[in-house]
MARKOL-920387 format. One line per field, with one value per atom (N, C-alpha, C): residue number from 1; residue in three letters; chain; atom name; x, y, z. Coordinates in nm, 3 decimals, decimal comma. Each point is the difference from the previous one (the first is absolute). Example, Ala and Ser with C-alpha at 12.3 -4.5 7.8 and 13.67 -1.06 7.14 Angstrom:
BEGIN
nufi <- [1|1|1|2|2|2]
segu <- [ALA|ALA|ALA|SER|SER|SER]
drengu <- [A|A|A|A|A|A]
koldo <- [N|CA|C|N|CA|C]
X <- [1,319|-0,089|0,090|-0,035|0,082|-0,077]
Y <- [-0,569|0,119|0,120|0,105|0,119|0,109]
Z <- [0,780|0,000|0,000|-0,072|0,006|0,073]
This chain:
BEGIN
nufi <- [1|1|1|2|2|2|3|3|3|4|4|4|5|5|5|6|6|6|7|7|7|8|8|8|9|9|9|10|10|10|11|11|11|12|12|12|13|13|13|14|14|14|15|15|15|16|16|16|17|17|17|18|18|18|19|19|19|20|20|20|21|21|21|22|22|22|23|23|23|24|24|24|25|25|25|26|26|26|27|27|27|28|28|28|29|29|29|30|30|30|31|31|31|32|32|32|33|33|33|34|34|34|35|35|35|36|36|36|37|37|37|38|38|38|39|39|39|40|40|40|41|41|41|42|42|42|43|43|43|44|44|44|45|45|45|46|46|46|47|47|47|48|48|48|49|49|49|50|50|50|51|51|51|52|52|52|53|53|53|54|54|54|55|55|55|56|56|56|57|57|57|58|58|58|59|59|59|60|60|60|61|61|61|62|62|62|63|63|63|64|64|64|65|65|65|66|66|66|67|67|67|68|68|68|69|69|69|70|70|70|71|71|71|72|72|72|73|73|73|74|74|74|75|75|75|76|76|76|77|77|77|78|78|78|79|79|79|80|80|80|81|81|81|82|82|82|83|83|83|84|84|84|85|85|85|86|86|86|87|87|87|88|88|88|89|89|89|90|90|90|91|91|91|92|92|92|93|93|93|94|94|94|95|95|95|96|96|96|97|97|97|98|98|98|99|99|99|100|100|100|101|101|101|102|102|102|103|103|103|104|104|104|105|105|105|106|106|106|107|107|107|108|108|108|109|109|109|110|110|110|111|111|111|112|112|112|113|113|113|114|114|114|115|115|115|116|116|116|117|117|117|118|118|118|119|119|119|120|120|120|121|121|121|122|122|122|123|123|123|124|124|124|125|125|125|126|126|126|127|127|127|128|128|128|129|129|129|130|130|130|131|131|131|132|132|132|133|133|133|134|134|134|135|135|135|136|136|136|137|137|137|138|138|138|139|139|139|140|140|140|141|141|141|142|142|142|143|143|143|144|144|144|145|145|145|146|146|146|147|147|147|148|148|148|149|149|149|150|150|150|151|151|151|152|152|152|153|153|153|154|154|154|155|155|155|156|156|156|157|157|157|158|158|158|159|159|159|160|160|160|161|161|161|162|162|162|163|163|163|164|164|164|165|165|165|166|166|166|167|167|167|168|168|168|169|169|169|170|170|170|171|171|171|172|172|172|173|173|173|174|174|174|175|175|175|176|176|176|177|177|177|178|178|178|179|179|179|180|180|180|181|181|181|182|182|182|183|183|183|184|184|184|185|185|185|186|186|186|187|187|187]
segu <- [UNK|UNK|UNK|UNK|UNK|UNK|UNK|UNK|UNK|UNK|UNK|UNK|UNK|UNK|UNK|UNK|UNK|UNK|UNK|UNK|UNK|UNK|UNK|UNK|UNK|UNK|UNK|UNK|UNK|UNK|UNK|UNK|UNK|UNK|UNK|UNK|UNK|UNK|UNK|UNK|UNK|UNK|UNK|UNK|UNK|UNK|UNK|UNK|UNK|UNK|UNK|UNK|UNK|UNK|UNK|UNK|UNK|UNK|UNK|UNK|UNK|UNK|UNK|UNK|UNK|UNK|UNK|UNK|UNK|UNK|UNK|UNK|UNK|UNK|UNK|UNK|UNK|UNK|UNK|UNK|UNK|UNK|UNK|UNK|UNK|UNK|UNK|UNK|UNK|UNK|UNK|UNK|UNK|UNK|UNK|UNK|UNK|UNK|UNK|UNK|UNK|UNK|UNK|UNK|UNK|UNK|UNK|UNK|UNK|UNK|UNK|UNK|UNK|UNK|UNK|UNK|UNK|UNK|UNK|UNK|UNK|UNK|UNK|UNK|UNK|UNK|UNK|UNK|UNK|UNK|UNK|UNK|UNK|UNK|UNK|UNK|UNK|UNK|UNK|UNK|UNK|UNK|UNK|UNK|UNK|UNK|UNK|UNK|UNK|UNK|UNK|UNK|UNK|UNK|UNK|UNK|UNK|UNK|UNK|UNK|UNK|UNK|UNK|UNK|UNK|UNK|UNK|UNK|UNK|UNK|UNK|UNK|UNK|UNK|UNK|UNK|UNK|UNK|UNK|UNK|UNK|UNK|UNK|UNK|UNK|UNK|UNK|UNK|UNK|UNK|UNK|UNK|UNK|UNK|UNK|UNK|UNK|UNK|UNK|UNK|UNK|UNK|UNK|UNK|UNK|UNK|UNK|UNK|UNK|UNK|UNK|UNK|UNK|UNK|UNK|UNK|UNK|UNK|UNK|UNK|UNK|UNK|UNK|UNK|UNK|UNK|UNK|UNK|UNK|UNK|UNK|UNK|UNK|UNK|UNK|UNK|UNK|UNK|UNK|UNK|UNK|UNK|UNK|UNK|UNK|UNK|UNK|UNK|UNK|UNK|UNK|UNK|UNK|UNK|UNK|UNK|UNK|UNK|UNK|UNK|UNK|UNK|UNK|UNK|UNK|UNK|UNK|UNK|UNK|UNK|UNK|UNK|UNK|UNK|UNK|UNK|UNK|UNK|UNK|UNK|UNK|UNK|UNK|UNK|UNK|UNK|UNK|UNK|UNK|UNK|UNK|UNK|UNK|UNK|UNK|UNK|UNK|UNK|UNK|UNK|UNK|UNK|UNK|UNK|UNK|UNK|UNK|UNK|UNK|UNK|UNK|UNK|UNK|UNK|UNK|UNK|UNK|UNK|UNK|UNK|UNK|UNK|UNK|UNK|UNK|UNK|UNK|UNK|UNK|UNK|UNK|UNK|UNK|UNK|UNK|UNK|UNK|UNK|UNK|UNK|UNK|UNK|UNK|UNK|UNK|UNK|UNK|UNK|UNK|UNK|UNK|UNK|UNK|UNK|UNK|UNK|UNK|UNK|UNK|UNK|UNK|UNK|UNK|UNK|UNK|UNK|UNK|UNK|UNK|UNK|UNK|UNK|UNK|UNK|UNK|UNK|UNK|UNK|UNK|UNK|UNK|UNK|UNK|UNK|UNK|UNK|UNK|UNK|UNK|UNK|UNK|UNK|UNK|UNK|UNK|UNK|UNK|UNK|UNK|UNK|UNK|UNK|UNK|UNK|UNK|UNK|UNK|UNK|UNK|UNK|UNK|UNK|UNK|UNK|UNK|UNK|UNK|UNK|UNK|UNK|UNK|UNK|UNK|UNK|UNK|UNK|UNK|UNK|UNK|UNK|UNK|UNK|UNK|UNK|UNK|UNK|UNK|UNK|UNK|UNK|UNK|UNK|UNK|UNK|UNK|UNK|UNK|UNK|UNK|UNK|UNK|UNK|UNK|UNK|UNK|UNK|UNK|UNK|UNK|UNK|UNK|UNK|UNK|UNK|UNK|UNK|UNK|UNK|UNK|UNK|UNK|UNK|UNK|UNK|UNK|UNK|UNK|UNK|UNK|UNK|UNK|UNK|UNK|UNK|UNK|UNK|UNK|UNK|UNK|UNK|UNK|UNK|UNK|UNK|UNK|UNK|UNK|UNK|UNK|UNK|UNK|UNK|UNK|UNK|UNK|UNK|UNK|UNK|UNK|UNK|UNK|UNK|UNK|UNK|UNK|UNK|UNK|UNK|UNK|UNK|UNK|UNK|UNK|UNK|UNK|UNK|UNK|UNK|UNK|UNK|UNK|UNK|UNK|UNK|UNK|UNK|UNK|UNK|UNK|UNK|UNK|UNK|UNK|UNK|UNK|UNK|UNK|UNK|UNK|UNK|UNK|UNK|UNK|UNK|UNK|UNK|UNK|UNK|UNK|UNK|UNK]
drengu <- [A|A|A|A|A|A|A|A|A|A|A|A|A|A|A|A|A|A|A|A|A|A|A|A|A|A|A|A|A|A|A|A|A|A|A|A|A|A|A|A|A|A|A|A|A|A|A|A|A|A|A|A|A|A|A|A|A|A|A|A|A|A|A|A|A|A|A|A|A|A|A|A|A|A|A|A|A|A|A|A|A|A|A|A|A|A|A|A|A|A|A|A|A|A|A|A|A|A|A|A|A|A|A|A|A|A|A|A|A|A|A|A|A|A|A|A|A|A|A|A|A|A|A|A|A|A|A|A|A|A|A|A|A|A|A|A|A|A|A|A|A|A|A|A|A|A|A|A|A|A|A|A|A|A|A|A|A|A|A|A|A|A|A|A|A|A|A|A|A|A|A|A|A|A|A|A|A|A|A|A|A|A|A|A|A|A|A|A|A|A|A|A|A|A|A|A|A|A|A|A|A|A|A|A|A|A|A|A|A|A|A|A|A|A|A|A|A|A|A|A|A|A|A|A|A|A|A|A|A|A|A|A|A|A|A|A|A|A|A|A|A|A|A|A|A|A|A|A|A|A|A|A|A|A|A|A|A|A|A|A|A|A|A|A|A|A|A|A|A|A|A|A|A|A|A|A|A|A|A|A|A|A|A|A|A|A|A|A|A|A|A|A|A|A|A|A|A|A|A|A|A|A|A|A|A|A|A|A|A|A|A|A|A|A|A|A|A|A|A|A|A|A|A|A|A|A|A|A|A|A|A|A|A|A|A|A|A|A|A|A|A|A|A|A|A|A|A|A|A|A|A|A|A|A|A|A|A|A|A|A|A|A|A|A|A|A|A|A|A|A|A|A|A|A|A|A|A|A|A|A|A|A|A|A|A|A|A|A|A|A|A|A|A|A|A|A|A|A|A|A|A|A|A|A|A|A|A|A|A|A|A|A|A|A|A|A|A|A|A|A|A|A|A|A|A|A|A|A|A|A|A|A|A|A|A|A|A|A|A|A|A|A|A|A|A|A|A|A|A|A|A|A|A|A|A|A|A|A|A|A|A|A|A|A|A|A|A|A|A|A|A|A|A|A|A|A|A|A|A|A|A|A|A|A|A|A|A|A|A|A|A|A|A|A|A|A|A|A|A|A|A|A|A|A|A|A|A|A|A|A|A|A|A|A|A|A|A|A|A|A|A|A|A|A|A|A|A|A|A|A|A|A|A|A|A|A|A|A|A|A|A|A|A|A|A|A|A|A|A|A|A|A|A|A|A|A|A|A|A|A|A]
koldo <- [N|CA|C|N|CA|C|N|CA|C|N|CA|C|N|CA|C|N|CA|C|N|CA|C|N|CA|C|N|CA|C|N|CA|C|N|CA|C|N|CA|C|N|CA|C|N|CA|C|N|CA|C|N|CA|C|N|CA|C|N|CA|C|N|CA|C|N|CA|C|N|CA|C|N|CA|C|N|CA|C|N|CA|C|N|CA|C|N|CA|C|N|CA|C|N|CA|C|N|CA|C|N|CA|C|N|CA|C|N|CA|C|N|CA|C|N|CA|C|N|CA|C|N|CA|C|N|CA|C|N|CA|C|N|CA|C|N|CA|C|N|CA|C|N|CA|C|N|CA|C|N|CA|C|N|CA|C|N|CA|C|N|CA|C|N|CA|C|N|CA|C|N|CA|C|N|CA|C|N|CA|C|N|CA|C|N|CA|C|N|CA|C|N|CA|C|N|CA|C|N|CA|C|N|CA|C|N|CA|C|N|CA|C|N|CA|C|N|CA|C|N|CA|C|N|CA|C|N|CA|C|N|CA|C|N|CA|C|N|CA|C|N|CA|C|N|CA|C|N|CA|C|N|CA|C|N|CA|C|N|CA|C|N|CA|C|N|CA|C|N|CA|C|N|CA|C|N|CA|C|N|CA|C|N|CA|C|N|CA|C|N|CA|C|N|CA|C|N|CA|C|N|CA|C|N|CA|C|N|CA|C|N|CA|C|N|CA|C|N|CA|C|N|CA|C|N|CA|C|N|CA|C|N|CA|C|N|CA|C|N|CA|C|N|CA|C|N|CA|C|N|CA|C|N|CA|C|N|CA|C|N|CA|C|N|CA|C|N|CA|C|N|CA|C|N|CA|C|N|CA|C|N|CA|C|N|CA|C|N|CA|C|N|CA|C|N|CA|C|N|CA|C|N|CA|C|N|CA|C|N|CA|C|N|CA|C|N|CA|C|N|CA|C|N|CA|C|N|CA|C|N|CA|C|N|CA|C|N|CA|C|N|CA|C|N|CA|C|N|CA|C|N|CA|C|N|CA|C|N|CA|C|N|CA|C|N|CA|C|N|CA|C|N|CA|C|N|CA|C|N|CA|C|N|CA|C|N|CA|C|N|CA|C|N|CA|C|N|CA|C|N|CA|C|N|CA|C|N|CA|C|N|CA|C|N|CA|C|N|CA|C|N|CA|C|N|CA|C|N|CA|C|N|CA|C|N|CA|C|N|CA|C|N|CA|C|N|CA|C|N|CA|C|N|CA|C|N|CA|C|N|CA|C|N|CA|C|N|CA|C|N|CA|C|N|CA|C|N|CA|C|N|CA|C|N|CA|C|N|CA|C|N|CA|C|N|CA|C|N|CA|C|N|CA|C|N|CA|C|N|CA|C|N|CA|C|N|CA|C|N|CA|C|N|CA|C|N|CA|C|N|CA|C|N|CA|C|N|CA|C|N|CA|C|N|CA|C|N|CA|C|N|CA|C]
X <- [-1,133|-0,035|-0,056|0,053|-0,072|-0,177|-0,027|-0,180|0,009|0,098|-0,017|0,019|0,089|-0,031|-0,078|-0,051|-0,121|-0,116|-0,004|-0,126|-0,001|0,123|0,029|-0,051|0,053|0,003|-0,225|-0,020|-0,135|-0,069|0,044|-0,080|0,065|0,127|0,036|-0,093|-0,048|-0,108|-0,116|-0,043|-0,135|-0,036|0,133|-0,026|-0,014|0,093|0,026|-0,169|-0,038|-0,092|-0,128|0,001|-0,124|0,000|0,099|0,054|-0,009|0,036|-0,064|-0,175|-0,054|-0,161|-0,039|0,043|0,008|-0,020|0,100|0,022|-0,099|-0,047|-0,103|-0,084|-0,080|-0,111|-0,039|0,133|-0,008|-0,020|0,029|-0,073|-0,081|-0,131|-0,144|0,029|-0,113|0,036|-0,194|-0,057|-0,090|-0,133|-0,072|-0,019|-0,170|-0,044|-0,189|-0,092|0,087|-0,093|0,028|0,148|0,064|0,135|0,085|0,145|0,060|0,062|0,105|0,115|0,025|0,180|0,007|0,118|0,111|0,022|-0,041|0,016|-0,069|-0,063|-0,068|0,054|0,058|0,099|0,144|0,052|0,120|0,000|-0,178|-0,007|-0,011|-0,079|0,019|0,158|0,037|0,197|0,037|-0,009|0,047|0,019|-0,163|-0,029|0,061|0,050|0,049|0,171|0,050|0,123|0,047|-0,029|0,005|-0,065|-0,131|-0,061|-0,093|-0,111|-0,135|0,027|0,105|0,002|0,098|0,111|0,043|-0,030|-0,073|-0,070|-0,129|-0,065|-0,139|0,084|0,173|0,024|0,050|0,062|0,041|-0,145|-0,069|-0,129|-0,075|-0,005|-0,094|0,074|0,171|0,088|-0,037|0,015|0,011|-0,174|-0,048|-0,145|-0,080|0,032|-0,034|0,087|0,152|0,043|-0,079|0,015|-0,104|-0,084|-0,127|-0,136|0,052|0,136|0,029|0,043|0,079|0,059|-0,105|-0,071|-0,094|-0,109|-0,039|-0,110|-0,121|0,028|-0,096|0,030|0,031|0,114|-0,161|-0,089|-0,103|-0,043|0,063|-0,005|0,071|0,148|0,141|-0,035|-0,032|-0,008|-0,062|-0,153|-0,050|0,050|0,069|0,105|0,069|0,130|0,048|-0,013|-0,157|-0,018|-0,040|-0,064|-0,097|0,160|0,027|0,150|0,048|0,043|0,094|-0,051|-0,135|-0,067|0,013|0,038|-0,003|0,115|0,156|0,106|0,017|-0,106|-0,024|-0,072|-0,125|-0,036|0,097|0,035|0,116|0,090|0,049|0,155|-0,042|-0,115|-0,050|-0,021|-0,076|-0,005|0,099|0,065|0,079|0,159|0,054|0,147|0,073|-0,006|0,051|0,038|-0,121|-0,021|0,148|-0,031|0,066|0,175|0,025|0,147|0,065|-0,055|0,041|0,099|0,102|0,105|-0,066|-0,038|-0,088|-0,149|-0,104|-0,106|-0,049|-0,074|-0,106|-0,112|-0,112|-0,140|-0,057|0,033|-0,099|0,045|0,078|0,087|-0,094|0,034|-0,095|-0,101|-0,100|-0,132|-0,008|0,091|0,003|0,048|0,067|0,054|-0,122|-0,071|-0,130|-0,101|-0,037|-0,117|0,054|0,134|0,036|-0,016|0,004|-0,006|-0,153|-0,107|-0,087|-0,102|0,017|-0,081|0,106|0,088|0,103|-0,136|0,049|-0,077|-0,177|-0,025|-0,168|-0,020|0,108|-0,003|-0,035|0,034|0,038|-0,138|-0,048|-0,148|-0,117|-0,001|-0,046|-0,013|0,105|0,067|-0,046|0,036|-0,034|-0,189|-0,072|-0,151|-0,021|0,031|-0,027|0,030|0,070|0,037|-0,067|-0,012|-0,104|-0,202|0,036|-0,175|0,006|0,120|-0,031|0,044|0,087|-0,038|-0,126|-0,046|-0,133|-0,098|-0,031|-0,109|0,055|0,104|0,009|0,076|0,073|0,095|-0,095|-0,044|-0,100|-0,134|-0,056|-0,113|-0,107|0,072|-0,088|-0,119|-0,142|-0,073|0,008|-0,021|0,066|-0,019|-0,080|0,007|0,127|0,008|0,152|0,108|0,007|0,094|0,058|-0,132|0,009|0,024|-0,028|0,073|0,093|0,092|0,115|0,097|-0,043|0,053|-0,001|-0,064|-0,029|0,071|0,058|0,008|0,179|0,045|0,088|0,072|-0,069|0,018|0,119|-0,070|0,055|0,147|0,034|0,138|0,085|-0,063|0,100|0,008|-0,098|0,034|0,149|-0,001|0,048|0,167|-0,038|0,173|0,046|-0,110|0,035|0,075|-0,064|-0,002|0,150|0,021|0,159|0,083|-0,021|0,110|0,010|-0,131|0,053|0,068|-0,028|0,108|0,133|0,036|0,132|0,042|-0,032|0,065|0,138|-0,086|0,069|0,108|-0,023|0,070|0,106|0,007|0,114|0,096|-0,081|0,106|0,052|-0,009|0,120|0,043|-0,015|0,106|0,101|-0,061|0,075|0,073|-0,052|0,051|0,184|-0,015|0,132|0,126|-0,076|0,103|0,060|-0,054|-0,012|0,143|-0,066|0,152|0,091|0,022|0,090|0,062|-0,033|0,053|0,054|-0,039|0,045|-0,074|-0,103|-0,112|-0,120|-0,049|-0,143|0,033|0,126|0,008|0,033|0,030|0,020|-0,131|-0,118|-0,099|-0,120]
Y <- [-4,228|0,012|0,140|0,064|0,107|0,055|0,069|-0,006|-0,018|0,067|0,013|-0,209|-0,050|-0,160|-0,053|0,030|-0,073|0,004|0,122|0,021|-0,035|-0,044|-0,084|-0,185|-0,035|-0,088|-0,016|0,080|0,010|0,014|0,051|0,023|-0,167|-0,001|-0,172|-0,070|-0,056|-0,076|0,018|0,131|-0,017|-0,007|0,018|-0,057|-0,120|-0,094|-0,103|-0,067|0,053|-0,093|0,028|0,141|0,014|-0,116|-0,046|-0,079|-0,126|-0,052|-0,137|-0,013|0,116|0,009|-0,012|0,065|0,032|-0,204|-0,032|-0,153|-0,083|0,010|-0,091|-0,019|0,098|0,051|-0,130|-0,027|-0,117|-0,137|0,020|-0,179|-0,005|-0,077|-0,041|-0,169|0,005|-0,127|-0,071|-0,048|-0,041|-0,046|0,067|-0,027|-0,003|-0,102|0,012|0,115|-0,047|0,084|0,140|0,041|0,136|-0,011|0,039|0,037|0,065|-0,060|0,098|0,051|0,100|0,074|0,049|0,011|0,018|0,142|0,120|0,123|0,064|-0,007|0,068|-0,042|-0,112|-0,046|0,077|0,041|0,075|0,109|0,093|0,137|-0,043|-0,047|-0,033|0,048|-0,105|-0,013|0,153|0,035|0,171|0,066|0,018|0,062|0,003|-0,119|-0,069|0,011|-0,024|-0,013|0,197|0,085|0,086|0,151|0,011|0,040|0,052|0,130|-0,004|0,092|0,066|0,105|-0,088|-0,059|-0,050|-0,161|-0,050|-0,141|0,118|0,053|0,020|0,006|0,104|-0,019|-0,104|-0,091|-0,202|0,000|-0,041|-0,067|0,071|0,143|0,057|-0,017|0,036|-0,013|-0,116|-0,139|-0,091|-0,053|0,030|-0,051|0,120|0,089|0,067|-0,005|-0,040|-0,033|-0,099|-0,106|-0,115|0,008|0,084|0,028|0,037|0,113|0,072|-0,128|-0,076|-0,146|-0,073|-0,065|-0,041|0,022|0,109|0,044|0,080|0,057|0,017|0,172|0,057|0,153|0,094|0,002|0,072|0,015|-0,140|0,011|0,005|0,029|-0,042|0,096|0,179|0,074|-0,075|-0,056|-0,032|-0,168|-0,045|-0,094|0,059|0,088|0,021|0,093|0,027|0,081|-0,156|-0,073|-0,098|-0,083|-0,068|-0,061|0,060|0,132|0,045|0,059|-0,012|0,032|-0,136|-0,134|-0,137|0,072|0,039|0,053|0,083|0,121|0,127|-0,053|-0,097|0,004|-0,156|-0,091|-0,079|0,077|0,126|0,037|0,101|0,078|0,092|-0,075|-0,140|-0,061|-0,056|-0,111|-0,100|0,011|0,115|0,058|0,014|0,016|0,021|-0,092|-0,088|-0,109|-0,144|0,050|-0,110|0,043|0,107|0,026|-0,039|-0,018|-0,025|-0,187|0,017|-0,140|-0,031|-0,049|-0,056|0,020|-0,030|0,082|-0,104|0,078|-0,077|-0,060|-0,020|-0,122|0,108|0,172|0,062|0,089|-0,029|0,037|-0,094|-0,130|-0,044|-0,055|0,054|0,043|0,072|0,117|0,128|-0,006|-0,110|-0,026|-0,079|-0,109|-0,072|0,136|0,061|0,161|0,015|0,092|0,054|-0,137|-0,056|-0,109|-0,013|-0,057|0,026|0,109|0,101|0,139|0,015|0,011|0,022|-0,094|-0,144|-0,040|0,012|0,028|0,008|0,153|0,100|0,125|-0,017|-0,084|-0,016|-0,067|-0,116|-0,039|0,103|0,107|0,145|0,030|0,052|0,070|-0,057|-0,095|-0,068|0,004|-0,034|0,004|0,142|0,069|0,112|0,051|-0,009|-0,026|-0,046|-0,103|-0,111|0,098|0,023|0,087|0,083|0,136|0,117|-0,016|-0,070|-0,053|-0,073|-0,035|-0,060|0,066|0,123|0,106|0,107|0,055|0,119|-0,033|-0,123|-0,042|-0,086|-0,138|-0,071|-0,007|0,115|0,077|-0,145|-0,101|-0,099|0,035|-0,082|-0,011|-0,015|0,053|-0,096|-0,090|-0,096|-0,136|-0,051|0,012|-0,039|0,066|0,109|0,011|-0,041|-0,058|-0,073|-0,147|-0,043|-0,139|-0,010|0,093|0,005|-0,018|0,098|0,001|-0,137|-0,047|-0,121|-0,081|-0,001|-0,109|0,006|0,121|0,056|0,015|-0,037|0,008|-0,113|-0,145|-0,078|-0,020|-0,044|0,043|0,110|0,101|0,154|-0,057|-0,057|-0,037|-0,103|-0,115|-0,111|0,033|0,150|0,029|0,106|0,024|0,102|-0,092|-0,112|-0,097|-0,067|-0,032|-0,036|0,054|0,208|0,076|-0,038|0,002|0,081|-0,133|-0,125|-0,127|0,000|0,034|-0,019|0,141|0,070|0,093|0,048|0,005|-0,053|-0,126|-0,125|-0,082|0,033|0,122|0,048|0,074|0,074|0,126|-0,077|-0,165|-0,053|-0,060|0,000|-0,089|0,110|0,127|0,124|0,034|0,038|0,129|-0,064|-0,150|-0,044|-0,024|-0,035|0,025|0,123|0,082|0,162|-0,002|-0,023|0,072|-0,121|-0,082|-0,089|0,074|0,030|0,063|0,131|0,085|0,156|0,062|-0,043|0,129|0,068|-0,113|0,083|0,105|0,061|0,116|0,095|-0,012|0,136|0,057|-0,096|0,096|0,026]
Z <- [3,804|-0,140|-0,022|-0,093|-0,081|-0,009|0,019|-0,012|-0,210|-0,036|-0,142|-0,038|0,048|-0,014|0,055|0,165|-0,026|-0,060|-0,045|-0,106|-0,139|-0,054|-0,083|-0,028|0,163|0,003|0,046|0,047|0,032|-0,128|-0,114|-0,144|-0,068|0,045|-0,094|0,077|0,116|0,080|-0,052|-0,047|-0,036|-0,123|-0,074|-0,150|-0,051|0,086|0,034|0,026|0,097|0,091|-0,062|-0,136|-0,110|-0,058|-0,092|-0,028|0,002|0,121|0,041|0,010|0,032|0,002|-0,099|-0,133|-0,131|-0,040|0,012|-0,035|0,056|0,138|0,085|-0,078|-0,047|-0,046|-0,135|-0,043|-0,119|0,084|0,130|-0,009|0,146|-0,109|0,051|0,078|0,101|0,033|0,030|-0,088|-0,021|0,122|0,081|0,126|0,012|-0,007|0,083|-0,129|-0,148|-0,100|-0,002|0,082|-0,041|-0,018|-0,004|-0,053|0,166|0,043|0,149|-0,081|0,046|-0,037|0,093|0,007|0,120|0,005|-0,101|0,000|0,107|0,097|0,033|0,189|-0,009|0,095|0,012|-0,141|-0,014|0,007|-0,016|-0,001|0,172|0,089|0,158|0,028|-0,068|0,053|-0,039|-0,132|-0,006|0,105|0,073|0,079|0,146|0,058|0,107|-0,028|-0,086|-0,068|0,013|-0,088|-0,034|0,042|0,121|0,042|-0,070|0,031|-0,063|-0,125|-0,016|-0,125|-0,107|0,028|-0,100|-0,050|0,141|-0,076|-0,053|-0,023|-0,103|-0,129|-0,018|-0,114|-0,079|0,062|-0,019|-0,015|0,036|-0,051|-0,096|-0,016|-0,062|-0,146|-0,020|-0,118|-0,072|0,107|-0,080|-0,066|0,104|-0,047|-0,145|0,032|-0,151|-0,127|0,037|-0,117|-0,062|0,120|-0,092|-0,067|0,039|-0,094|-0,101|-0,013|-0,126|-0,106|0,028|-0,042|-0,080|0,101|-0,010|-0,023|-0,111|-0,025|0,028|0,176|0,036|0,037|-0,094|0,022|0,051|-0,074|0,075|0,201|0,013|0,152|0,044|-0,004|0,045|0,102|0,021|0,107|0,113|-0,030|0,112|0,045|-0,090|0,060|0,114|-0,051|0,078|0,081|0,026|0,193|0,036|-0,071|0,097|0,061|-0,082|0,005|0,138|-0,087|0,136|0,159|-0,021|0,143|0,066|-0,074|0,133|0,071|-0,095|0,061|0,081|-0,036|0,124|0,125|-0,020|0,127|0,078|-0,053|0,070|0,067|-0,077|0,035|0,112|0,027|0,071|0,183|-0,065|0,117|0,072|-0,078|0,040|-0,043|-0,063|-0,046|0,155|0,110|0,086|0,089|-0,044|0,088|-0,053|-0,143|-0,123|0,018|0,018|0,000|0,144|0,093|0,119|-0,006|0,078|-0,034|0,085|0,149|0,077|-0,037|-0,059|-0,015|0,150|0,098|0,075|0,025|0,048|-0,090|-0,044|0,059|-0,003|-0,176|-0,015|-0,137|-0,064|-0,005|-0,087|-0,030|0,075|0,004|-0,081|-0,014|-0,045|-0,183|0,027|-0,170|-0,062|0,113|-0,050|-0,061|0,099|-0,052|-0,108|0,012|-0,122|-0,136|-0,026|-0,087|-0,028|0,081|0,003|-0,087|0,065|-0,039|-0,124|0,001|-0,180|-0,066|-0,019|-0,114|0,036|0,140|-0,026|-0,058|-0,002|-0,104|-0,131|-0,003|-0,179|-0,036|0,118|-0,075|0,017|0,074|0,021|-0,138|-0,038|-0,059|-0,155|-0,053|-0,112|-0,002|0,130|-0,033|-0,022|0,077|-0,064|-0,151|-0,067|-0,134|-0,075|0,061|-0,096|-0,014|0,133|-0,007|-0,065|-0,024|-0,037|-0,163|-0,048|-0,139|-0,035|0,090|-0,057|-0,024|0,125|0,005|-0,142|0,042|-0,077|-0,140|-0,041|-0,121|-0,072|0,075|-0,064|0,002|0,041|0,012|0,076|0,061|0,005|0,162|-0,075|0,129|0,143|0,101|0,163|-0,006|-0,015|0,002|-0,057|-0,148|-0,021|0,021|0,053|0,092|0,091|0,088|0,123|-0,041|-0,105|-0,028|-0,052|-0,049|-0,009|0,083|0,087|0,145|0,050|0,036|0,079|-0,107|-0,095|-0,094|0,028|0,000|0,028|0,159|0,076|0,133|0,106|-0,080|0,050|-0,053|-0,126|-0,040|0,043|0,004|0,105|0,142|0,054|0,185|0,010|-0,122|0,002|-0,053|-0,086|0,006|0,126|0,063|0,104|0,104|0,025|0,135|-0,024|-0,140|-0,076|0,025|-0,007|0,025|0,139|0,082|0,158|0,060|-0,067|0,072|-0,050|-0,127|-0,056|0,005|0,026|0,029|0,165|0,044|0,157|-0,017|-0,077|-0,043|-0,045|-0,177|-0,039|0,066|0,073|0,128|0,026|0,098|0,063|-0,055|-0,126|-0,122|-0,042|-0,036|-0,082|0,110|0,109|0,104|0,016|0,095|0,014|-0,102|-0,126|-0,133|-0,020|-0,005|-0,015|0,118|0,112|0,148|-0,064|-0,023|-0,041|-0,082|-0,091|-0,112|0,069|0,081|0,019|-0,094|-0,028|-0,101|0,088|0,087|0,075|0,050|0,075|0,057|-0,074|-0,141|-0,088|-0,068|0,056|-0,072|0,097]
């Protein structure tokens, strides 16, 4: 194949796979007094699927379109670094491990980490957010800062713990469809 087609077919994949992130994002699944979505499982898969530069842009595309969509256009940027850093640090760790047709236990260990640290990025990543709008945007006291946080804490762990199990799950659902088809190796 062409480098000029597979980079075609590498920009149709990740438009594609914004796309489907883009869509996740619409359905909540009601859990222990928070909401789980599956987006943050699919920015994982980006990352594993696509490796660490073009899963951040699949996850980062689709997850800031959304805010723009959905109302929330003031944050769509820091959507999509937070978004697309589960994809950078999944795809940084565990991209090598994930493309392998035999992977070995020690592969996926390596797809478990990467899965892992992806969505425990993102609950990083989001508290921090949450603090520095609070200090410097909502001028609020530490105390309520700090109960924000904490208020905020447990719902971010409970979609983190969601991605890093179903994630690993989707790879061996996606990966073998994908070679079935003759698509995983063009991108």
């Amino acid at each position: 194949m062409t480098q000029r087609r597979s980079s075609t077919f590498r920009t149709c994949f990740i438009g594609l796979m914004a796309a489907i992130v883009f869509v996740v994002n619409y359905f909540r699944i009601p859990f222990m007094g928070t909401q789980l979505h599956m987006t943050n499982a699919l920015c994982v898969l980006c990352g594993l699927l696509f490796g660490p530069s073009a899963g951040f842009l699949a996850a980062g595309l689709g997850s800031g379109l959304y805010d723009i969509v959905g109302g929330y256009g003031a944050e769509c940027i820091i959507t999509f670094v937070n978004k697309g850093a589960i994809a950078l640090i999944a795809g940084l760790i565990g991209y090598r491990a994930a493309r392998k047709d035999h992977p070995t236990g020690a592969d996926h260990v390596r797809i478990i980490a990467a899965s892992v640290l992806g969505a425990l990025s993102y609950v990083a990543l989001y508290m921090l957010k949450t603090f520095l709008a609070g200090r410097f945007i909502d001028g609020l006291p530490a105390d309520a800062i700090a109960a924000k946080l904490i208020s905020k804490f447990p719902g971010s762990m409970m979609n983190a713990v969601f991605a890093f199990i179903v994630a690993p799950i989707l790879l061996s659902a996606v990966k073998p469809a994908l070679k079935r088809a003759g698509l995983y190796d063009k991108f």
